[in-house]
PDB file of N, H, CA, C and O in Angstrom:
ATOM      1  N   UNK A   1      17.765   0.501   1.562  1.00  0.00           N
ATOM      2  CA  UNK A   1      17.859   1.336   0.374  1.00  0.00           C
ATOM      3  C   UNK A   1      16.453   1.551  -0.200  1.00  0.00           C
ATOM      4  O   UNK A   1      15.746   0.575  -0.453  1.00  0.00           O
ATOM      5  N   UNK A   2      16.021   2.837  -0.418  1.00  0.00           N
ATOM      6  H   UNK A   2      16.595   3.630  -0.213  1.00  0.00           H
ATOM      7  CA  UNK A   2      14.758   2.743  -1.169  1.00  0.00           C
ATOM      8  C   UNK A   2      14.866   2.966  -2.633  1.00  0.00           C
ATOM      9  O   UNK A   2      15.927   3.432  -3.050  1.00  0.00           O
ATOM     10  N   UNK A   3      14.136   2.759  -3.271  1.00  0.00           N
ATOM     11  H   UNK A   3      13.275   2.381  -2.933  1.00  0.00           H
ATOM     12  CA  UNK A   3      14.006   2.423  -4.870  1.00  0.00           C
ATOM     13  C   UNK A   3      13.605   3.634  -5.649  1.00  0.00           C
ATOM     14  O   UNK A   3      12.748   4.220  -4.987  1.00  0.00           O
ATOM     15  N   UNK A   4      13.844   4.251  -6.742  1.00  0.00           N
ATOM     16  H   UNK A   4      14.540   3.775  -7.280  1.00  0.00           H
ATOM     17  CA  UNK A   4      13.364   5.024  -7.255  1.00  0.00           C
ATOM     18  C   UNK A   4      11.926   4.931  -7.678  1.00  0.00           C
ATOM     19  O   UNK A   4      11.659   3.887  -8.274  1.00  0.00           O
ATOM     20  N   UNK A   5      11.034   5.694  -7.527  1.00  0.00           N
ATOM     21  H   UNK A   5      11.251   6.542  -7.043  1.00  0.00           H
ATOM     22  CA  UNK A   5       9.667   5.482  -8.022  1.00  0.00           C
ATOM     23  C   UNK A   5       9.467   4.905  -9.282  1.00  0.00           C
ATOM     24  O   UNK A   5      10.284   5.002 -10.198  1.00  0.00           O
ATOM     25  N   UNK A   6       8.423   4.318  -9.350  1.00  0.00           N
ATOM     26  H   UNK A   6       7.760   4.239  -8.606  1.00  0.00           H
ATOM     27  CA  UNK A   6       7.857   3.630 -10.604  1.00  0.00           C
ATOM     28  C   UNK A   6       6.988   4.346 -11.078  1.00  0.00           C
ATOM     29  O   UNK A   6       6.266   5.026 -10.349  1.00  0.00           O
ATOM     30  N   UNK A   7       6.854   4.336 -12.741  1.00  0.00           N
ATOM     31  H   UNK A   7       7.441   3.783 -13.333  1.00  0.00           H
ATOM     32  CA  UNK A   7       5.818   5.612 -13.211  1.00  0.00           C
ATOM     33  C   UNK A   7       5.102   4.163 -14.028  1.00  0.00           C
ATOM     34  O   UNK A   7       5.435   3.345 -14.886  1.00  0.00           O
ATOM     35  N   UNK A   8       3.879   4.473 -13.112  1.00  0.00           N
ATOM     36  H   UNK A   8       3.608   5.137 -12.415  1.00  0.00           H
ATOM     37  CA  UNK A   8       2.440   3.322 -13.297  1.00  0.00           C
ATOM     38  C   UNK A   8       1.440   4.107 -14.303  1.00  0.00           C
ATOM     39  O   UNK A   8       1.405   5.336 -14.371  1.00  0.00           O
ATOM     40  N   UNK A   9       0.709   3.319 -15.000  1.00  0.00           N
ATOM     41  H   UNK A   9       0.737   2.321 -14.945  1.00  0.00           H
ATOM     42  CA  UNK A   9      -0.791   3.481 -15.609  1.00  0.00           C
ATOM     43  C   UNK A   9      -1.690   2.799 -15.181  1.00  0.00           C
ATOM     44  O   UNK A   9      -1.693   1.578 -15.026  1.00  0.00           O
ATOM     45  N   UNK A  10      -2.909   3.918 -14.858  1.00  0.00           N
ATOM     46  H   UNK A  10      -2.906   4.910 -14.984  1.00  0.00           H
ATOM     47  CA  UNK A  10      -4.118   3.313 -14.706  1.00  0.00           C
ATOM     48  C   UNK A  10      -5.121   2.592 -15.620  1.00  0.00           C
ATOM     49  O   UNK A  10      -5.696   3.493 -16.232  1.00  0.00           O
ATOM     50  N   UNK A  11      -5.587   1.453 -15.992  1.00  0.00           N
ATOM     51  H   UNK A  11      -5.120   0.721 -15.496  1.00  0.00           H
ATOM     52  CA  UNK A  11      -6.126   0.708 -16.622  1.00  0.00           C
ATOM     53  C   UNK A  11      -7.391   1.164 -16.945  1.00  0.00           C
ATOM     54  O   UNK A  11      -7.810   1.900 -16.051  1.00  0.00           O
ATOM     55  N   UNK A  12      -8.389   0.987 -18.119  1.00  0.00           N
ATOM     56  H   UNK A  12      -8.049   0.390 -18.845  1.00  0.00           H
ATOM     57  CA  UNK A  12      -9.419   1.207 -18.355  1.00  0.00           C
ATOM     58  C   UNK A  12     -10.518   0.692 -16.982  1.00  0.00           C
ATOM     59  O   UNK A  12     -11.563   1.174 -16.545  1.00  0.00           O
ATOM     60  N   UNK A  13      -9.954  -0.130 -16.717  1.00  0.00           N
ATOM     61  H   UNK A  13      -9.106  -0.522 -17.072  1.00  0.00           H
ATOM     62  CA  UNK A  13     -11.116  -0.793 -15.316  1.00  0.00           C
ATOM     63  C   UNK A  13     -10.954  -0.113 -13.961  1.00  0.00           C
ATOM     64  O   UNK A  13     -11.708  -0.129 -12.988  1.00  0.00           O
ATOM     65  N   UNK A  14      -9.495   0.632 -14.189  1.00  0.00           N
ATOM     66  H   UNK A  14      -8.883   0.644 -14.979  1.00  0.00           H
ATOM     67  CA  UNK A  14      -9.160   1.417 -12.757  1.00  0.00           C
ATOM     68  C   UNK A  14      -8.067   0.862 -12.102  1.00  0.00           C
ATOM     69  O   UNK A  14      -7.651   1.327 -11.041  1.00  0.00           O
ATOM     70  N   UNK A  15      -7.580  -0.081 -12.645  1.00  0.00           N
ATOM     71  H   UNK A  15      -7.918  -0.459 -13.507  1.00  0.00           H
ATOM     72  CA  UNK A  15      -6.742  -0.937 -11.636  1.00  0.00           C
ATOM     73  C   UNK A  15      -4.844  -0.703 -12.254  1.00  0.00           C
ATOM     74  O   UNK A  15      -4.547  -0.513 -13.434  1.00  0.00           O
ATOM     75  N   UNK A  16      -3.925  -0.782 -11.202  1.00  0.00           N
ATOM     76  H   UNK A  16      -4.166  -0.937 -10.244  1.00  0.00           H
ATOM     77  CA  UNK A  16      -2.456  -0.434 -11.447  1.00  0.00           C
ATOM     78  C   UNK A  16      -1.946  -1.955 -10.772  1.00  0.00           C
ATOM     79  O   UNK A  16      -2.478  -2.677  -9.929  1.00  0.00           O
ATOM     80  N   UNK A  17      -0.740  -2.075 -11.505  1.00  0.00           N
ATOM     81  H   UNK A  17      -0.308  -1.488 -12.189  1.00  0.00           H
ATOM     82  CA  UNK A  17       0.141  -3.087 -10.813  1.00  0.00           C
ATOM     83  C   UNK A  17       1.264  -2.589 -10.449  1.00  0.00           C
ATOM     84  O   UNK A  17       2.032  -1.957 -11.174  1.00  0.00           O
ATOM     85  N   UNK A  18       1.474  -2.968  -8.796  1.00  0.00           N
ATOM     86  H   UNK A  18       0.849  -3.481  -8.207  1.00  0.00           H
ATOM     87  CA  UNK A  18       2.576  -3.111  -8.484  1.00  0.00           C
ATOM     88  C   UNK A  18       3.594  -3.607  -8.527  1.00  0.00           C
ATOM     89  O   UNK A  18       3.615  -4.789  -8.183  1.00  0.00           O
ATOM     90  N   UNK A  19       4.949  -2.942  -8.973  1.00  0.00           N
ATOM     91  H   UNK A  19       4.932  -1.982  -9.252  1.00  0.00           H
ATOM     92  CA  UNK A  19       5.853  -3.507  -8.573  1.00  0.00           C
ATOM     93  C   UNK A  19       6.444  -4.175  -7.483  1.00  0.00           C
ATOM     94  O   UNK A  19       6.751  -3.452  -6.535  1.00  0.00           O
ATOM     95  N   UNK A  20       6.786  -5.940  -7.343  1.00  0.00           N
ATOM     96  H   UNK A  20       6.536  -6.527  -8.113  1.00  0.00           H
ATOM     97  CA  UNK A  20       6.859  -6.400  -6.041  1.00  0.00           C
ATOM     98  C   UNK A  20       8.232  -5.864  -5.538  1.00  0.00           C
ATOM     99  O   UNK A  20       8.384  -6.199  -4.363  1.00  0.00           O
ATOM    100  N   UNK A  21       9.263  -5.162  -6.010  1.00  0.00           N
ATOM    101  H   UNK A  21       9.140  -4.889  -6.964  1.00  0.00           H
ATOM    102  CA  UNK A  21      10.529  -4.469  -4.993  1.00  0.00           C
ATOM    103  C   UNK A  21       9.862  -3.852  -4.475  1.00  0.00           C
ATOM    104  O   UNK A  21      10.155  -3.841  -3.280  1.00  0.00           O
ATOM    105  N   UNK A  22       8.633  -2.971  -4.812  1.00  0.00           N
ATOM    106  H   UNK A  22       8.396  -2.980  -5.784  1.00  0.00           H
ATOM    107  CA  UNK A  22       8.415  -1.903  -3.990  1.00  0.00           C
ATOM    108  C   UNK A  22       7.555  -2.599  -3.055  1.00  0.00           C
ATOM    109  O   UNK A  22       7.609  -2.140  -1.914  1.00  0.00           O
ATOM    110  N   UNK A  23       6.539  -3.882  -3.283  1.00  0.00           N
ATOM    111  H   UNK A  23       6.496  -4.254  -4.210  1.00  0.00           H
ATOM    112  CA  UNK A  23       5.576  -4.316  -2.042  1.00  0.00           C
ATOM    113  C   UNK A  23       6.687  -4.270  -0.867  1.00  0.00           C
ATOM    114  O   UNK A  23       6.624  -3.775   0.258  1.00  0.00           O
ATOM    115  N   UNK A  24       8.081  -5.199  -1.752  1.00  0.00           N
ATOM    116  H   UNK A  24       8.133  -5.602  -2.665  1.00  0.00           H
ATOM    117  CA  UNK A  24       8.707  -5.881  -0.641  1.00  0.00           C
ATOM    118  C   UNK A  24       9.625  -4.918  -0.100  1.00  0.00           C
ATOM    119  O   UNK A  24      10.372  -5.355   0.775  1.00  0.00           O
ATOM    120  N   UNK A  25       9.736  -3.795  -0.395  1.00  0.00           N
ATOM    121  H   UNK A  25       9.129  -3.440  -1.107  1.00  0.00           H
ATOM    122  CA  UNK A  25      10.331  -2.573   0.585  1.00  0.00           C
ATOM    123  C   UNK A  25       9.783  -2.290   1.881  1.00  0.00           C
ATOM    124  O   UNK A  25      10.292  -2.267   3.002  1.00  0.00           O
ATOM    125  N   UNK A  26       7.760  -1.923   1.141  1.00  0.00           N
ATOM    126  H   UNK A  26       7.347  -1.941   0.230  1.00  0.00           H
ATOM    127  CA  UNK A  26       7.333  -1.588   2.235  1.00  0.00           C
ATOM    128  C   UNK A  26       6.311  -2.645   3.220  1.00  0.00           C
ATOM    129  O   UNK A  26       5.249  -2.439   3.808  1.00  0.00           O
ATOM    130  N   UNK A  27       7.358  -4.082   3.055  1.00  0.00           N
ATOM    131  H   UNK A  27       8.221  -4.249   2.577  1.00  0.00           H
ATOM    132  CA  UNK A  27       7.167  -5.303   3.803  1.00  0.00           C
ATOM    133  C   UNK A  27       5.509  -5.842   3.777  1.00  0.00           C
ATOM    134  O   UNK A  27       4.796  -5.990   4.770  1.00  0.00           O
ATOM    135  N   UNK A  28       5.044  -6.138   2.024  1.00  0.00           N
ATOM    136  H   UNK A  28       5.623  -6.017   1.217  1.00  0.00           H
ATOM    137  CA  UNK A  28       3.891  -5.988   1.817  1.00  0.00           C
ATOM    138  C   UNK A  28       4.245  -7.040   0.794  1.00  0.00           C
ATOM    139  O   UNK A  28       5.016  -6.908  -0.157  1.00  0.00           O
ATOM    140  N   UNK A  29       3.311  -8.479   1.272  1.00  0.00           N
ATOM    141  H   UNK A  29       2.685  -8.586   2.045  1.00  0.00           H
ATOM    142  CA  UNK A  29       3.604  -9.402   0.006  1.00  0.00           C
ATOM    143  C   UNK A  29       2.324 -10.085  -0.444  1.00  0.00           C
ATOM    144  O   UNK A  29       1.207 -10.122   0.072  1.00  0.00           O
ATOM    145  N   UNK A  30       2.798 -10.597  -1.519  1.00  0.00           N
ATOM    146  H   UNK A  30       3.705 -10.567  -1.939  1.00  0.00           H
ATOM    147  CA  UNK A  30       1.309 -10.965  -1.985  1.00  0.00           C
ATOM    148  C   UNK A  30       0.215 -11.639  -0.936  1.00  0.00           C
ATOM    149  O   UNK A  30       0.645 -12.330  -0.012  1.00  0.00           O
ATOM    150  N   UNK A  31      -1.008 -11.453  -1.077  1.00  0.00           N
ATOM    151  H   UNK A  31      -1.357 -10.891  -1.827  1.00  0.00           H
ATOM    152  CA  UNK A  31      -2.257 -12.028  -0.327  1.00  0.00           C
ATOM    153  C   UNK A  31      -1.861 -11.312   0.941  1.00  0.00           C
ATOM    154  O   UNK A  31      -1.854 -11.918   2.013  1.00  0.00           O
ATOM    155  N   UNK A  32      -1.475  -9.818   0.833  1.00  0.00           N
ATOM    156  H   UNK A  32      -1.480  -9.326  -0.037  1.00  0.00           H
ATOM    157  CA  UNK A  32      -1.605  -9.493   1.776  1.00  0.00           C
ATOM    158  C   UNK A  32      -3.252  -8.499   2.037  1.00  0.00           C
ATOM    159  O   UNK A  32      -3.958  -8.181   1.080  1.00  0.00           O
ATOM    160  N   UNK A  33      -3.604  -8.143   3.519  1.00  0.00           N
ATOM    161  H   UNK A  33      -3.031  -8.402   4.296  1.00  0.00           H
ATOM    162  CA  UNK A  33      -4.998  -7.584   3.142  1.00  0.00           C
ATOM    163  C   UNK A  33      -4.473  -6.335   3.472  1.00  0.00           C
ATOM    164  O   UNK A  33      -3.760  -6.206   4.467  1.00  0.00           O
ATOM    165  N   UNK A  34      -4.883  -4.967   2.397  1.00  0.00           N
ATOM    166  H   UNK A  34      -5.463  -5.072   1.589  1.00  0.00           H
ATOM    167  CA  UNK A  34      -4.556  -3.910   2.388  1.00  0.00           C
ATOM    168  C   UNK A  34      -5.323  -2.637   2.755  1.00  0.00           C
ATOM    169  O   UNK A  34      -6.163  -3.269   3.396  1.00  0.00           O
ATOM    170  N   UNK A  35      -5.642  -1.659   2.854  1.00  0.00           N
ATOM    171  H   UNK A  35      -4.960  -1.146   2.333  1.00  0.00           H
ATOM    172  CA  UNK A  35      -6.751  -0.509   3.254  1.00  0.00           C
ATOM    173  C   UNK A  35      -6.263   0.394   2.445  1.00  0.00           C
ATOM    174  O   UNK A  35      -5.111   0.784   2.639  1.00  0.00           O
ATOM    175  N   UNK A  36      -6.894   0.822   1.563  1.00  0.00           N
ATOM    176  H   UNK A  36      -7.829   0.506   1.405  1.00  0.00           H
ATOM    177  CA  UNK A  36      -6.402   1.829   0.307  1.00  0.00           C
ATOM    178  C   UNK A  36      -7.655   2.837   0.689  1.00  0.00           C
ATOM    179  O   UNK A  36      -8.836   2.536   0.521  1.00  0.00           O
ATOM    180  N   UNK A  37      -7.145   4.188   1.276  1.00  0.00           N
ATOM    181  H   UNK A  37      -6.185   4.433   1.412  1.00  0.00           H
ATOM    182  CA  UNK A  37      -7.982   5.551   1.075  1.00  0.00           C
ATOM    183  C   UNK A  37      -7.029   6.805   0.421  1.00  0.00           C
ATOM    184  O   UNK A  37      -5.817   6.749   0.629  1.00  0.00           O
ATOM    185  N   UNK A  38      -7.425   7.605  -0.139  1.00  0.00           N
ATOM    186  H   UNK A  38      -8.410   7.649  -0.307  1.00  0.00           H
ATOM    187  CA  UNK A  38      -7.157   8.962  -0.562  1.00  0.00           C
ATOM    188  C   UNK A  38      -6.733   9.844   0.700  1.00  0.00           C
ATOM    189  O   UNK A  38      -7.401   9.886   1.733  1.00  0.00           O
ATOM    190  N   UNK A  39      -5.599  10.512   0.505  1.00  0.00           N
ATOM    191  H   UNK A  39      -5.056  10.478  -0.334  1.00  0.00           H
ATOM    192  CA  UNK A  39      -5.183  11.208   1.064  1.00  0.00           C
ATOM    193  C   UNK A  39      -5.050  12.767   0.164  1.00  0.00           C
ATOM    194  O   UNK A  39      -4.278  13.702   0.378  1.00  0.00           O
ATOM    195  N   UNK A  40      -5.888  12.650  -0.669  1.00  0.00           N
ATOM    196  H   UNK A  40      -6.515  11.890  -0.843  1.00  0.00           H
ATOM    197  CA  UNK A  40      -6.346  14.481  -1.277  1.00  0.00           C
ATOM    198  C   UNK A  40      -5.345  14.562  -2.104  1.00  0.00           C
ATOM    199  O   UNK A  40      -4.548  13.637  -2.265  1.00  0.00           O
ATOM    200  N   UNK A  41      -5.270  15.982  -2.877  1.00  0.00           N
ATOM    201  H   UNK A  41      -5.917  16.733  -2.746  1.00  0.00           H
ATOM    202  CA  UNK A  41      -3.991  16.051  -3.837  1.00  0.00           C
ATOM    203  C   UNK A  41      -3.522  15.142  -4.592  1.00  0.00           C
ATOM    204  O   UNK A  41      -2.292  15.165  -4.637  1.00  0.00           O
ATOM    205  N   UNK A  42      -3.982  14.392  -5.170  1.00  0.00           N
ATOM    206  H   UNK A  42      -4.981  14.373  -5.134  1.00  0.00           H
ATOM    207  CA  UNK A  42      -3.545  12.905  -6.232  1.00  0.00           C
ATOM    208  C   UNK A  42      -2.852  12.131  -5.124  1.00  0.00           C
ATOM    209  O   UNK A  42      -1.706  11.809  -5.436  1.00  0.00           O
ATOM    210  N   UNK A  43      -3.213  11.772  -3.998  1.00  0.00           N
ATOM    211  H   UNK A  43      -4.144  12.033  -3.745  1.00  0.00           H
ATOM    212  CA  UNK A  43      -2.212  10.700  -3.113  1.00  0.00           C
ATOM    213  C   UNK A  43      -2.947   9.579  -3.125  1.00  0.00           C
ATOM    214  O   UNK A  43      -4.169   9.694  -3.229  1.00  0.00           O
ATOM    215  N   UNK A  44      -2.407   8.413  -3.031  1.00  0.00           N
ATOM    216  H   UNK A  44      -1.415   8.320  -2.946  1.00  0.00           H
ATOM    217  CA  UNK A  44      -3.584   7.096  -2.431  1.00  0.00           C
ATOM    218  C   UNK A  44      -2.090   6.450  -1.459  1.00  0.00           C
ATOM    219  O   UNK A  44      -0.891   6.289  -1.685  1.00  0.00           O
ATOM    220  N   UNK A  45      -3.032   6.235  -0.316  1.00  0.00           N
ATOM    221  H   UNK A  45      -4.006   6.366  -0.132  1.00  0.00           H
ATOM    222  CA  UNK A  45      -2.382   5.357   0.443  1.00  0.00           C
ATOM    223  C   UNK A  45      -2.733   4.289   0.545  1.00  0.00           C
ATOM    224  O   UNK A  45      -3.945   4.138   0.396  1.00  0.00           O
ATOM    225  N   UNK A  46      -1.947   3.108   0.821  1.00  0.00           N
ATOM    226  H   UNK A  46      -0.962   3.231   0.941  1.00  0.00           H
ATOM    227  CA  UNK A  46      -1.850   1.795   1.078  1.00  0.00           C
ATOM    228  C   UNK A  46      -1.539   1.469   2.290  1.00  0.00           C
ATOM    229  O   UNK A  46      -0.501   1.908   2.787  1.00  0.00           O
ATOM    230  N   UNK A  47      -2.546   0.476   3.121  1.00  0.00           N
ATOM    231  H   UNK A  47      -3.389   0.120   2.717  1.00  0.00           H
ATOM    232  CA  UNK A  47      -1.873   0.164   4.722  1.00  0.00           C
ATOM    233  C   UNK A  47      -2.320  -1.081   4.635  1.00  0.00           C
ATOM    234  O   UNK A  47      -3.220  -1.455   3.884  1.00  0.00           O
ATOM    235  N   UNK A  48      -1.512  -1.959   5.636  1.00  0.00           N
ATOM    236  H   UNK A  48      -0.781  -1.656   6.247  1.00  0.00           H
ATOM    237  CA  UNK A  48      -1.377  -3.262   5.869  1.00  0.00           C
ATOM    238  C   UNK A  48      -2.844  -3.130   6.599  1.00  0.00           C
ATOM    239  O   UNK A  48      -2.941  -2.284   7.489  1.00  0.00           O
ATOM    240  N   UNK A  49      -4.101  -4.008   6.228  1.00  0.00           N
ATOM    241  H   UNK A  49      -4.022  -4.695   5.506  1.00  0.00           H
ATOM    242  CA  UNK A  49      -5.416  -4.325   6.964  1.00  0.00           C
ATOM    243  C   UNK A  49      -4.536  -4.089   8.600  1.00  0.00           C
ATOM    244  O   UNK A  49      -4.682  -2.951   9.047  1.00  0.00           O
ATOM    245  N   UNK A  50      -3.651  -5.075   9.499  1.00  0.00           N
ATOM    246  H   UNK A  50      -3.532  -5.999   9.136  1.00  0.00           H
ATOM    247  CA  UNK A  50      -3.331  -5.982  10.287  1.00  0.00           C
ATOM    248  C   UNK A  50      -2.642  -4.253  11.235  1.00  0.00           C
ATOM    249  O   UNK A  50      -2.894  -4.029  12.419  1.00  0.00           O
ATOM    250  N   UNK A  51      -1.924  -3.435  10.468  1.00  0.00           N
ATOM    251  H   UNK A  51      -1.719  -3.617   9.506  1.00  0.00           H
ATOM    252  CA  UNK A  51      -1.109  -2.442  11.192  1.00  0.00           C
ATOM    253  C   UNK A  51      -2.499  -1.291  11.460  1.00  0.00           C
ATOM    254  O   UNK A  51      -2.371  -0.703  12.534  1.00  0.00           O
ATOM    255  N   UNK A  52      -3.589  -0.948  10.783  1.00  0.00           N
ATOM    256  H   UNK A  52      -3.693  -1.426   9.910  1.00  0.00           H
ATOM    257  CA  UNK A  52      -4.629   0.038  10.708  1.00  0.00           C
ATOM    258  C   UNK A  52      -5.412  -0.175  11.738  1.00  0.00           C
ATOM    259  O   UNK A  52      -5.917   0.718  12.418  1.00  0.00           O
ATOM    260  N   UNK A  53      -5.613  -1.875  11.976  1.00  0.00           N
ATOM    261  H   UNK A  53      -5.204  -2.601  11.424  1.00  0.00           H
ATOM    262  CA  UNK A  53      -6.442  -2.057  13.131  1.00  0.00           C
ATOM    263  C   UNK A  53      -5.653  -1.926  14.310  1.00  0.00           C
ATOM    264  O   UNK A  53      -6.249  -1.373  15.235  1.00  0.00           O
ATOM    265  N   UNK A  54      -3.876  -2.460  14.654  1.00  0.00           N
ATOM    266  H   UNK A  54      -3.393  -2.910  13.903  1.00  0.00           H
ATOM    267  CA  UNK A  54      -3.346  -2.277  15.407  1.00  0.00           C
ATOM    268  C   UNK A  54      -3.417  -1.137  16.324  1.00  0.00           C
ATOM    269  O   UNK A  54      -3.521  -1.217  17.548  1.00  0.00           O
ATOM    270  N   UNK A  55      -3.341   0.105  15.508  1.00  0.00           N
ATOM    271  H   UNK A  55      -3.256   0.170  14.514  1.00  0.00           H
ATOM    272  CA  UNK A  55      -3.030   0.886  15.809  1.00  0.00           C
ATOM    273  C   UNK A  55      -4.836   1.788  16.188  1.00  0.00           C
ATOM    274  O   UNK A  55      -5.007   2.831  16.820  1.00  0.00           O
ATOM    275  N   UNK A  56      -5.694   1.069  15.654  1.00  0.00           N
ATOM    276  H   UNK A  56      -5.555   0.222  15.140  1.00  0.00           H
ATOM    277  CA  UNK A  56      -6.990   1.824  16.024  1.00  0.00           C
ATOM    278  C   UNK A  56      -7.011   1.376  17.535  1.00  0.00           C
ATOM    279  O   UNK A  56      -7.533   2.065  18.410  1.00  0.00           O
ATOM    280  N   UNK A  57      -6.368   0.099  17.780  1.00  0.00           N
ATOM    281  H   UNK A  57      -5.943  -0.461  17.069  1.00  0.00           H
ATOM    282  CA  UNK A  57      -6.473  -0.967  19.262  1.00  0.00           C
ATOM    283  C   UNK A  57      -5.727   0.195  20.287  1.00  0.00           C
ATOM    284  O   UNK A  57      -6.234   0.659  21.309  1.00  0.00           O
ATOM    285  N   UNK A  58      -4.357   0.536  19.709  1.00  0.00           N
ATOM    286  H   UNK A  58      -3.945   0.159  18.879  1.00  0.00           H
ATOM    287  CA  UNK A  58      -3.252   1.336  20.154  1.00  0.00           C
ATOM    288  C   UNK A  58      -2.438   0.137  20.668  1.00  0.00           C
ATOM    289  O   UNK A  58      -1.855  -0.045  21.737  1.00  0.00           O
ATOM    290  N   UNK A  59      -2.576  -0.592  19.614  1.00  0.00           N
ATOM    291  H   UNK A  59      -3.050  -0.444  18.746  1.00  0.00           H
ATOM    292  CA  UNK A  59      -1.378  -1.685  20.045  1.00  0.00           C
ATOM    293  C   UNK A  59      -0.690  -1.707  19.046  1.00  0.00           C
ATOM    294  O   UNK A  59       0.114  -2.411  19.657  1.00  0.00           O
ATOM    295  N   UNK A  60      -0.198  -1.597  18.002  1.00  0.00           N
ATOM    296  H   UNK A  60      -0.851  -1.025  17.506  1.00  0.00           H
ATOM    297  CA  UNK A  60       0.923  -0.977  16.971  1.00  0.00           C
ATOM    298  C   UNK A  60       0.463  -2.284  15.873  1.00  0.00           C
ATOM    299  O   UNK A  60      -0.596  -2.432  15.264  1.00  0.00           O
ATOM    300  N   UNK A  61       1.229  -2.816  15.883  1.00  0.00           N
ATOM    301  H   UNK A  61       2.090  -2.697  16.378  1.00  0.00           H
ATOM    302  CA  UNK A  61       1.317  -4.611  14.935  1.00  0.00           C
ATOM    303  C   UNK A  61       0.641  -5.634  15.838  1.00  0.00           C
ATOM    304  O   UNK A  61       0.763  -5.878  17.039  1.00  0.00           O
ATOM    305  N   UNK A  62      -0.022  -6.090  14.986  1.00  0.00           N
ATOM    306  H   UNK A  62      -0.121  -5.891  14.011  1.00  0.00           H
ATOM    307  CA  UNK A  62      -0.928  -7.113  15.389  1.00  0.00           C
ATOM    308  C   UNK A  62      -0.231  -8.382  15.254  1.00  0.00           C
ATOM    309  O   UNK A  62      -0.803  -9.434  15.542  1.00  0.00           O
TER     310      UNK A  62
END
């Protein structure tokens, strides 16, 4: 089941908190290492460090 979006604020320092239903939807838990770039148009993506390199290898999950 996915969750209805969460409507976040950005902090004077820049920084948002996540909601952990949503880490733990998209199988992302704390101390995990993440790769956050812009995807244009107000997007930011989030990727698991561990799946970005996988897949630079072309081996999927590490």
């Amino acid at each position: 089941m996915i969750r209805e979006p969460a409507e976040l604020d950005v902090d004077e320092a820049g920084r948002v908190e996540l909601p952990l239903g949503i880490l733990a939807e998209a199988g992302i838990s704390p101390g995990t290492r993440l790769l956050v770039f812009s995807d244009g148009d107000g997007r930011i993506v989030l990727r698991r460090a561990e799946d970005a390199i996988g897949d630079l290898l072309g081996k999927g999950t590490l």
